[in-house]
C-alpha positions in Angstrom: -40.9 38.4 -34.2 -40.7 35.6 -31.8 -38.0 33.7 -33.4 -35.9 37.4 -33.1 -36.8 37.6 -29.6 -35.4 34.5 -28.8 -32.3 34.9 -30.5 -31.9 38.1 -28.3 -32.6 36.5 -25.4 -30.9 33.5 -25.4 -28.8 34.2 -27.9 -24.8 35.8 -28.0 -21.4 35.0 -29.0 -21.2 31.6 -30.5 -19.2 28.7 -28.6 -15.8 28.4 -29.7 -15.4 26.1 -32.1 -13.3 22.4 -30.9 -9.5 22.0 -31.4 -6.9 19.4 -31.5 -4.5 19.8 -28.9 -1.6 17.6 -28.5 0.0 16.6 -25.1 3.6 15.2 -24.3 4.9 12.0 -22.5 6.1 14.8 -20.1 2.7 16.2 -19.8 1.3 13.1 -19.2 3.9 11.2 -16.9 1.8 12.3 -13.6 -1.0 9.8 -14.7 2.0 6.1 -14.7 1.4 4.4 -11.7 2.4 0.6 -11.2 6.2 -1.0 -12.6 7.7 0.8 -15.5 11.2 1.7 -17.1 12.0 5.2 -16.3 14.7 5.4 -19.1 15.4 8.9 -21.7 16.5 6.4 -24.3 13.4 4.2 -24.8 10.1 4.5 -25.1 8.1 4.2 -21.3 6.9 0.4 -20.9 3.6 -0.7 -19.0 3.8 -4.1 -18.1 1.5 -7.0 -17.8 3.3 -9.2 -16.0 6.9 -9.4 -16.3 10.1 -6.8 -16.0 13.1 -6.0 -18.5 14.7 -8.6 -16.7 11.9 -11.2 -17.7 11.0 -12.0 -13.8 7.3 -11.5 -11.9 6.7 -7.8 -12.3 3.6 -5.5 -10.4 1.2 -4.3 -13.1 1.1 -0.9 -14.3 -0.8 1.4 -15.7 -2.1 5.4 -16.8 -5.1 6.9 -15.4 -6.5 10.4 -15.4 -8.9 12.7 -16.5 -9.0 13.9 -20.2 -11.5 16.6 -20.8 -12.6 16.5 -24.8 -15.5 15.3 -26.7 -12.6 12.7 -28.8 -9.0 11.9 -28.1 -6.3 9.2 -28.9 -2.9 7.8 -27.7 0.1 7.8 -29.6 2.1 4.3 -28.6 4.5 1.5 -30.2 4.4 -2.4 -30.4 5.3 -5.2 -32.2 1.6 -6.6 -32.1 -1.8 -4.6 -32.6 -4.2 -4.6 -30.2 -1.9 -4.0 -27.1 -3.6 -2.0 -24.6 -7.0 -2.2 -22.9 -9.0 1.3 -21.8 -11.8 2.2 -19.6 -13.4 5.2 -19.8 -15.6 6.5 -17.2 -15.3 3.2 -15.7 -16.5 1.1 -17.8 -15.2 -2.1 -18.7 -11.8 -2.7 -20.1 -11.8 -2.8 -24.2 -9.2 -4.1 -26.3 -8.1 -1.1 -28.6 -6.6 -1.7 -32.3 -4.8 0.7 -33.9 -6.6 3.6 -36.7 -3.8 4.2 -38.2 0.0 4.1 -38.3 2.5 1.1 -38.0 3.0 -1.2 -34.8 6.0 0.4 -33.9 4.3 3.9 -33.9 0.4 3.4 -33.7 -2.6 5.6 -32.9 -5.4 4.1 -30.9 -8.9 5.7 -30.4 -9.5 6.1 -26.8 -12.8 7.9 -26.8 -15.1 9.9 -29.7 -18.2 11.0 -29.9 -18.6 11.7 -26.0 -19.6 15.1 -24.3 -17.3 17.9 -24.5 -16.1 16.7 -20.3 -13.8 15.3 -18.3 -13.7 11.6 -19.2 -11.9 9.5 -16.4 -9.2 7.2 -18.6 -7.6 4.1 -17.4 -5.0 2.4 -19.8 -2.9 -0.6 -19.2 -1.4 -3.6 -21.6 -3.1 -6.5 -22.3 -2.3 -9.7 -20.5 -2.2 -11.6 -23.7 1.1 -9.9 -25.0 4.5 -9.4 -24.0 5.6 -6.9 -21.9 8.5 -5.9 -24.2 5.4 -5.2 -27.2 3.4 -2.7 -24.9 5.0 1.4 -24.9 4.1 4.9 -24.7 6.8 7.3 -25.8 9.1 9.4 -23.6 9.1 12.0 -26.2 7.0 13.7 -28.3 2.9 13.8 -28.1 1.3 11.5 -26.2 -2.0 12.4 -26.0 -4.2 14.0 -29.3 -7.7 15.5 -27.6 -10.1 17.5 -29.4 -12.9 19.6 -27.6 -13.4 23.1 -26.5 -11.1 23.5 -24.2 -8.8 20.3 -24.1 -7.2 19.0 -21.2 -5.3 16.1 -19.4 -5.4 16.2 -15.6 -4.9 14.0 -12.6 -6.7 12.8 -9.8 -4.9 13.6 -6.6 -2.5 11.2 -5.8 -1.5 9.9 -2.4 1.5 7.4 -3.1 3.4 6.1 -5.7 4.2 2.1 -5.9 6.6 0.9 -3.0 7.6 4.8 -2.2 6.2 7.6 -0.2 5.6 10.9 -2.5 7.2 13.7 -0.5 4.0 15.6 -1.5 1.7 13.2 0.2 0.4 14.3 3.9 -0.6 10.9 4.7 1.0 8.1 6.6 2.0 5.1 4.9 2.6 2.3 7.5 4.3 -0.6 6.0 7.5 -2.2 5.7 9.0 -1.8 2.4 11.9 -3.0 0.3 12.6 -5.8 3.2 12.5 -9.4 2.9 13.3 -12.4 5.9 16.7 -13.1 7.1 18.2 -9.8 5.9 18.1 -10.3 1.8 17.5 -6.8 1.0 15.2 -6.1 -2.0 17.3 -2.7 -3.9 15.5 -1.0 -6.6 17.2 -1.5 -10.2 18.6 1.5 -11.2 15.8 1.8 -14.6 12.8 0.7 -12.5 11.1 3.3 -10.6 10.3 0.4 -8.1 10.9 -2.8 -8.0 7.8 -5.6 -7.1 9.6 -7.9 -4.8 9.7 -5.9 -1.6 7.5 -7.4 0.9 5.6 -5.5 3.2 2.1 -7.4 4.4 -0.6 -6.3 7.0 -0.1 -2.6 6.4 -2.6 0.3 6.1 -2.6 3.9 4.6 -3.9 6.3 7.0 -5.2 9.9 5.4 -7.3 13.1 6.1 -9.6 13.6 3.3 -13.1 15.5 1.6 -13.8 13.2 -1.3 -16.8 11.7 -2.6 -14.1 8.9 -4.5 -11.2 6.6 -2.4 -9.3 4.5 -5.6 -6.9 2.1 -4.2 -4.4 0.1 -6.5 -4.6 -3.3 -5.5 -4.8 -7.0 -7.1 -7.0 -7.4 -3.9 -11.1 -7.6 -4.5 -12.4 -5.8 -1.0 -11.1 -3.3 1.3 -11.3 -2.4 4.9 -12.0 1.6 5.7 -12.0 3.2 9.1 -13.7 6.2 9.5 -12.7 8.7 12.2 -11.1 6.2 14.1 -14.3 3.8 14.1 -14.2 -0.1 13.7 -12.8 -1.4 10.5 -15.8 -3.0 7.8 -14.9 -4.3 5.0 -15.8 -2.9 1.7 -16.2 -4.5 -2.2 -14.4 -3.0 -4.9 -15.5 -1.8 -8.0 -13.2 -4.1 -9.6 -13.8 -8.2 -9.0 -10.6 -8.3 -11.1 -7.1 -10.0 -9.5 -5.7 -7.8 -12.1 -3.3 -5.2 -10.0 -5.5 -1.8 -11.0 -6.6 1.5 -9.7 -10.4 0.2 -8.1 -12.8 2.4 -6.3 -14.0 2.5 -2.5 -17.9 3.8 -3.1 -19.3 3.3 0.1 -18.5 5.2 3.7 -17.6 8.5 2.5 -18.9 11.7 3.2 -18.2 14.3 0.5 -19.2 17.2 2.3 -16.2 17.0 5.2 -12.9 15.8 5.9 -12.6 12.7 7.6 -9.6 10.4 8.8 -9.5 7.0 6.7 -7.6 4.1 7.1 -7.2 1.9 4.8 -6.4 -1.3 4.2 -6.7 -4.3 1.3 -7.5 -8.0 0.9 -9.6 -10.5 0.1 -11.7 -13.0 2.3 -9.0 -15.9 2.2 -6.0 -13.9 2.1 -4.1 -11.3 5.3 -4.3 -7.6 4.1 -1.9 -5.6 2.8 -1.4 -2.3 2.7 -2.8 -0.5 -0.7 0.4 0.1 -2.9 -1.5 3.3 -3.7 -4.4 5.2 -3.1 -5.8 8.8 -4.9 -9.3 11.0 -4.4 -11.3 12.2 -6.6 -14.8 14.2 -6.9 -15.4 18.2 -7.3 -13.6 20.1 -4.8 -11.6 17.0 -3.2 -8.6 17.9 -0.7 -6.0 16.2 1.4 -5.4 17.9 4.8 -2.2 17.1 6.9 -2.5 14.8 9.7 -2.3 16.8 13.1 1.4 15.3 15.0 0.6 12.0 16.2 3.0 10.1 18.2 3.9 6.7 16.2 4.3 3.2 17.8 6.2 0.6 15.1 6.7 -3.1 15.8 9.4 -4.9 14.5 8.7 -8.1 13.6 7.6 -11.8 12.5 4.4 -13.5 10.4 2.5 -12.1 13.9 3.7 -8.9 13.5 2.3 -8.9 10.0 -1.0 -10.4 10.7 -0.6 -13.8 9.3 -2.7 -16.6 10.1 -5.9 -18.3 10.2 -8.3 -15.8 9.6 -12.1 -16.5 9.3 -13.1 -13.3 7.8 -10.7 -10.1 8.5 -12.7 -7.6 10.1 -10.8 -7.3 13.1 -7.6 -9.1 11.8 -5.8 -5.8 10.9 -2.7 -6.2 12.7 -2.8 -5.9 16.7 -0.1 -3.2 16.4 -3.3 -1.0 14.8 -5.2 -1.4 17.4 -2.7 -1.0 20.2 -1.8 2.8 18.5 -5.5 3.3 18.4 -6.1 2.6 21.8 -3.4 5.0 23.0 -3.8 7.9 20.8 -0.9 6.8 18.4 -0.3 6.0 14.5 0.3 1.6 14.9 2.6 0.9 12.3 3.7 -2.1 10.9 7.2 -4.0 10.0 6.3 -7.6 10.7 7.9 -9.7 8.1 6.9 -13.4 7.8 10.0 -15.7 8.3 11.7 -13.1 10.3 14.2 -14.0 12.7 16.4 -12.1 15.0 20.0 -12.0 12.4 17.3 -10.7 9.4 15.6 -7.8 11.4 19.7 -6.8 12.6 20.8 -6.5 9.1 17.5 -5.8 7.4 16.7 -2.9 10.1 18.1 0.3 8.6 17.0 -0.8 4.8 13.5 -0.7 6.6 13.8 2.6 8.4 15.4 4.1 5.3 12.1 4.0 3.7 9.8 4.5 6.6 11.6 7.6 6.6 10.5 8.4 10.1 12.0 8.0 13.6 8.9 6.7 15.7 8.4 7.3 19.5 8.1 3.8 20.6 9.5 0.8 19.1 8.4 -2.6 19.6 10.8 -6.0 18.9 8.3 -8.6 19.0 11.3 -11.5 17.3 12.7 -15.0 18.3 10.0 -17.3 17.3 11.8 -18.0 13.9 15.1 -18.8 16.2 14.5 -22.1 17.5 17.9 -22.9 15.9 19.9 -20.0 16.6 22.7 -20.1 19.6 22.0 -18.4 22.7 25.1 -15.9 22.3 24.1 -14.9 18.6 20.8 -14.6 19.0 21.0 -11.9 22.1 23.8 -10.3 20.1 21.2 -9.8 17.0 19.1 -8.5 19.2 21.2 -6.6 21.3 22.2 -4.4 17.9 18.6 -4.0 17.1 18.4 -2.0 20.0 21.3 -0.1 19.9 20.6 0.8 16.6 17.3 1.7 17.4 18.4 4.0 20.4 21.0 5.7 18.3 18.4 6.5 15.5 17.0 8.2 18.1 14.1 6.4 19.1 13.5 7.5 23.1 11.0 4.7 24.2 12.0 0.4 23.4 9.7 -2.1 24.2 10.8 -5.6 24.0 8.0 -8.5 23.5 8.5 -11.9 24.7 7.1 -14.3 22.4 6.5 -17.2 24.6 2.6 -16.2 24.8 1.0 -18.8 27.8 4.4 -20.0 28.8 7.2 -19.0 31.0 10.2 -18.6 30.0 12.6 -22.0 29.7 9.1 -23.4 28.7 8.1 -24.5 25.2 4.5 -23.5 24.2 3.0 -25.2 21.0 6.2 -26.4 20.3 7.9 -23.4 19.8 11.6 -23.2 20.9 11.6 -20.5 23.7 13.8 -17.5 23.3 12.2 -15.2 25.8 15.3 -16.1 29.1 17.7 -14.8 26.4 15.3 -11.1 25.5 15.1 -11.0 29.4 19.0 -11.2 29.7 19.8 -8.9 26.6 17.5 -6.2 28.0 19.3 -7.0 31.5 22.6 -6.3 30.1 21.8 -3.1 28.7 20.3 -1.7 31.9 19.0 1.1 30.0 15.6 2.6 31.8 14.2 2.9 28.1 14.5 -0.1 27.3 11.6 -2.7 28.9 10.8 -6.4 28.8 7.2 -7.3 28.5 6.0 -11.2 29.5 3.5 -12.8 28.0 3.7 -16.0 30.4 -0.2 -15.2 31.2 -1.2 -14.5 27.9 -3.6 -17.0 26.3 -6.7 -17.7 24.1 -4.2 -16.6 21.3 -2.8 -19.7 19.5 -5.0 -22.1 19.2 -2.8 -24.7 20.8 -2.6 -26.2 24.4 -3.3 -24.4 26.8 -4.6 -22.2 24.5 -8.1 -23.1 23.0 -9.1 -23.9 19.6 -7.7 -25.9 16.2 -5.6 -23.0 14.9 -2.1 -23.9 12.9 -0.5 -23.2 16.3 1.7 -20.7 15.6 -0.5 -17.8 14.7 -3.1 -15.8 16.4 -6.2 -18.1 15.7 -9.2 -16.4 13.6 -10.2 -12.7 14.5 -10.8 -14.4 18.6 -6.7 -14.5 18.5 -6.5 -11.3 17.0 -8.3 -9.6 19.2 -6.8 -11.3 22.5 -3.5 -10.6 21.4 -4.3 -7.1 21.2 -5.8 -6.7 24.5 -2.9 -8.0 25.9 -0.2 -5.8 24.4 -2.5 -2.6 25.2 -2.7 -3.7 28.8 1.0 -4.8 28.8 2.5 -2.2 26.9 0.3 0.9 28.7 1.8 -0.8 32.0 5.2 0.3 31.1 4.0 4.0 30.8 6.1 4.1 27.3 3.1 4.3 25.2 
């Protein structure tokens, strides 16, 4: 009687029994991230290391969320054994093939796991060629069995090298720009292409998560919360391996807060993630309320180069200038810059900022020790102009003599700031300003600034954070920003 009782009670209609339930390359596509062909006519390629064209290429991968007790990829190569996985962030397994040919293999993600979500990260092994490593653009992709089968994404902020229109964030870095005006342009079968440089950068979003993933080669990360002081965080991942690695620590899953974001490690300048997702139960995005957005246009200082001793507060001085005045600080500092590359490199940039800022900032001439007076104020001269017909209302221009007056070397640098005073002169334009640094020092490192820097950059985070100081006081002065 007891046993009936319980069947009563706890009993009912049985649980559906599991199914196999294939999924397409098109299902699947939303889960690439990283440097791969986008082609109809061959198979989709993850790379390791290298591109179609057999030069340095970003690493790629797939990651979501498959929901199944089992479930295997469908995928080609001339060598077995092509592809690592993680499941549920574990470590990274080789996987050989269960059945099938090379050229058309089946690999065993997961079995034997709870009927769940299982979080899967896929990418080629190192050890092989890129040209041996595919999934396939047509057909089924994915093979799942379970209840209720299912392949589904985290929520994903920005792809590699390119804003997704979908994405309410900000994504403050220069892209697709390199010094001197060589243009990077993406190859017509890439979906990016890994040469653009854009250092010092951050990715600014509004967020309820209990999960941050950044894709990075980078070990830590640096995560501002609600517009407090930058602390640096360690990755999930130690690997230099270019991957989608977790930020575990300063998030509060029970709100939306403001992150900004940035990656590094402890002897290099940070960078920008080249992309960053959420994830946990009821994770959002929110738009970021209109914020008025300062961009400097720049050098190796611009982009927070230098001789950092720990990067805490080396996030770019442009950062903190925005954040002291209420504004988004972006960044387009490009090291080796000089004032003929940002003129012809300039709209390339803004074409993929995709925004027109309120205030710009050209901070350029240190890299024009050799450049006549007449081109060098004509470069910059056009910067301007183009920047005013863009329709940017506010332009500050920087000297870059910092402790020096102009027609005065400073730590050897050739001084360019007579000709920025003379070009802003010309233009008699009340939006456009000149700002001196003659008084600004403890920057450098050099004579008569103090300490052993390299003498051209701001020395450690005590540089850094002069630097700053002096542009908020300088720049607030002009009543532009």
């Amino acid at each position: 009687m007891l046993a009936a009782q319980q069947i009563i009670v706890f009993g009912g209609a049985p649980a559906p029994p599991p199914v196999t339930t294939n999924f397409t390359a098109a299902q699947a596509s939303a889960g690439f991230f990283g440097f791969f062909d986008l082609l109809t006519t061959v198979p989709r390629r993850l790379f390791a290391g290298r591109n179609s064209a057999g030069t340095a290429a970003a690493n790629s991968d797939w990651t979501g969320y498959i929901t199944g007790s089992a479930a295997t990829l469908r995928c080609g190569g001339s060598v077995d054994g092509a592809f690592d996985v993680s499941v549920d962030d574990g470590a990274f397994a080789n996987k050989l093939k269960i059945s099938g040919t090379n050229a058309d293999a089946v690999i065993q993600l997961f079995t034997g796991l709870s009927d769940a979500p299982h979080l899967v990260r896929i990418r080629p092994n190192t050890a092989f060629s890129n040209f041996n490593t595919w999934t396939f653009e047509t057909g089924n992709m994915f093979s799942v069995t379970g209840v209720a089968p299912a392949v589904t994404f985290p929520l994903m902020g920005t792809k590699w090298m390119i804003t997704d229109a979908s994405f309410p964030g900000l994504h403050t870095h220069s892209v697709f720009a390199r010094p001197a005006g060589a243009n990077v342009t993406p190859a017509n079968n890439d979906i990016s292409n890994q040469a653009a440089q854009g250092t010092g950068g951050a990715i600014k979003i509004r967020a309820q998560c209990s999960d941050i993933w950044v894709f990075t080669a980078d070990t830590e990360a640096y995560i501002s919360v609600d517009g407090a002081a930058m602390t640096q965080v360690t990755l999930t991942s130690l690997s230099t391996f270019r991957a989608w690695k977790k930020i575990t620590t300063g998030l509060d899953s029970t709100a939306a807060h403001d992150y900004l974001i940035s990656c590094g490690s402890s002897t290099s300048s940070v960078t920008p993630p080249l992309g960053i997702m959420i994830g946990g139960a009821g994770s959002s995005y929110s738009a970021i309320p209109a914020t008025k957005k300062v961009i400097q246009y720049g050098d190796s200082i611009t982009a927070t180069f230098g001789n950092y001793a720990g990067q805490t507060a080396a996030i770019g001085a442009i950062y903190k200038v925005g954040a002291s005045r209420g504004f988004i600080g972006a960044n387009c500092g490009i090291s080796g810059q000089n004032a003929a590359g940002l003129d012809s490199s300039l709209a390339t940039i803004r074409a993929y900022r995709g925004i027109v800022e309120d205030v710009a900032i050209i901070a350029i001439g240190r890299n024009d020790g050799g450049t006549a007076s007449a081109a060098f104020k004509t470069s910059v001269t056009n910067v301007i102009n183009a920047l005013l017909t863009a329709g940017v209302p506010k332009i500050i221009v920087r000297g870059q003599n910092f402790g020096g007056a102009p027609g005065t070397p400073v730590g050897g640098v050739v001084n360019r700031d007579q000709d920025l005073i003379d070009a802003v002169a010309a233009l008699a334009n009340a939006n456009v300003v000149y700002v001196s640094p003659t008084t600004w020092t403890t920057i450098l490192g050099v004579t008569p600034n103090t300490g052993a820097g390299d003498g051209t950059h701001p020395y450690t985070n005590v540089g850094t954070a002069a630097l700053a100081a002096y542009e908020i006081t300088s720049y607030a002065a002009t009543g532009f920003v």
